[in-house]
N, C-alpha and C positions, 0 to 999 in steps of 0.2 A: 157669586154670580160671575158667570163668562164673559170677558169683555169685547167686543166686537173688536178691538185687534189682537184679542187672541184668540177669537174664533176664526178670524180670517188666517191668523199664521197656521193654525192645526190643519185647515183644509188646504193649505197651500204645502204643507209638510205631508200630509198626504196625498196629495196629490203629487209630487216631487218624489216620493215613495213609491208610489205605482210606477213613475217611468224608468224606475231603476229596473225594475224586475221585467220590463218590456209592456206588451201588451196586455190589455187585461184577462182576467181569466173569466171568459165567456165558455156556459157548458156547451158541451158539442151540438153541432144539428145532428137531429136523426132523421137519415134518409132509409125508407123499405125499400129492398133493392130483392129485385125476381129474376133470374137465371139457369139457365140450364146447370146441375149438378156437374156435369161432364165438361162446361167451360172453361176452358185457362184463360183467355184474354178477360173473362166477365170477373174472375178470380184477383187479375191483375188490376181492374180497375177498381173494385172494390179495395184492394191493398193501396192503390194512388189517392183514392178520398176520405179513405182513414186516415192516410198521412197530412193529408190535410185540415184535420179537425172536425171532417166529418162522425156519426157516429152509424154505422153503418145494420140494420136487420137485416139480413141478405134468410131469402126464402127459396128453396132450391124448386124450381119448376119445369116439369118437363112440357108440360102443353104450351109453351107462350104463344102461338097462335091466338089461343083462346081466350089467352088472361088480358093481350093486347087488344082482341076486341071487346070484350068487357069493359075495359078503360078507358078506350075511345083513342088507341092511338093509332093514325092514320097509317094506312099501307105504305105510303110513299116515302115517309120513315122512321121507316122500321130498321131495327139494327138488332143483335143480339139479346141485349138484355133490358129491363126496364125498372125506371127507379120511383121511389113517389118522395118530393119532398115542400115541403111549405104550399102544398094545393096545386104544385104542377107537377106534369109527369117531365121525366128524364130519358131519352132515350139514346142508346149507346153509349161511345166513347167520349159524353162530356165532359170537358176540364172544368176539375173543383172549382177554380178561380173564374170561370161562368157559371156554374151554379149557385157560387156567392154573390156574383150581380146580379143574376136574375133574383134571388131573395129579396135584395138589396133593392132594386127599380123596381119592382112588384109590377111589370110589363102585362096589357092585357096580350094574354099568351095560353094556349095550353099547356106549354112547356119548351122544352129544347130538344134538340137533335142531332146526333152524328151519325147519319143514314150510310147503313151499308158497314163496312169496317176499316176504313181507312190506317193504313200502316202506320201513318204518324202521329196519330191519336194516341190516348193514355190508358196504357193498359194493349196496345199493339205495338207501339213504338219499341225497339229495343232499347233504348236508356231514355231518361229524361229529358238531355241532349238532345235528343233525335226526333221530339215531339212536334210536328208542324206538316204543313202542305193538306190541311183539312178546312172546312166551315163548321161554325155550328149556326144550325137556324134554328129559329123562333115557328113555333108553328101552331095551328089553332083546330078544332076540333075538325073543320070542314077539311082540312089536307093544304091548306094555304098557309105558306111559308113566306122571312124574311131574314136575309141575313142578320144573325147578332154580331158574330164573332168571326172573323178568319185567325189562321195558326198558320 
């Protein structure tokens, strides 16, 4: 039988094992991600949220108009392309490290936003370096926004 200071050493030895190897290994999130075929910036953000452990279905769509109002994402913003992940939508140029807070605060929100296309966004910006001078807001079915994030 296991004696409770050697089940405590085992879990302490593994645990001391996980932090060698870094962080755990959590499977990816899958995000469905809607785009125009003919995109390169939607192309590039999709390549920025893989690299960040997302797991990406990307659906090639030429009518977004329509799929956007289907889904109930407000006019006001609106940006290129649209994602769906853990029950909100995603819109535009969001940085993975905001959609992993929003997973994470489970905010009442419709989802997020980077209206329009903003150059320093992810997936417009030309390096990683050069990522900033944008918002991303929070926004809700009715078209009412709030800041989450500046860059």
């Amino acid at each position: 039988m296991l004696s409770r200071r050697g089940f405590v050493a085992g879990v302490a030895g593994l645990f001391i094992a996980g932090r060698r190897t870094g962080r755990a290994s959590a499977p990816p999130t899958t995000i469905i991600v809607y785009k125009s075929r003919s995109c390169g910036c939607c192309t590039k953000w999709v390549d920025h949220i893989r690299s960040e452990g997302f797991k990406p279905q990307v659906h090639d769509e030429e009518n977004m108009d329509r799929l956007k109002d289907e889904l109930g994402v407000p006019q006001t913003v609106r940006s290129c392309h649209t994602a769906i992940v853990g029950g909100y939508l995603i819109e535009g140029h969001v940085p993975a490290a905001d959609i992993r807070q929003l997973l994470l605060d489970r905010p009442k929100a419709g989802g997020l936003a980077v209206p329009g296309m903003p150059v320093g966004s992810p997936g417009m910006a030309e390096s990683a370096s050069a990522v900033g001078g944008f918002e991303v807001l929070a926004f809700q079915s009715d078209g009412s926004t709030r800041t989450f994030a500046r860059h």
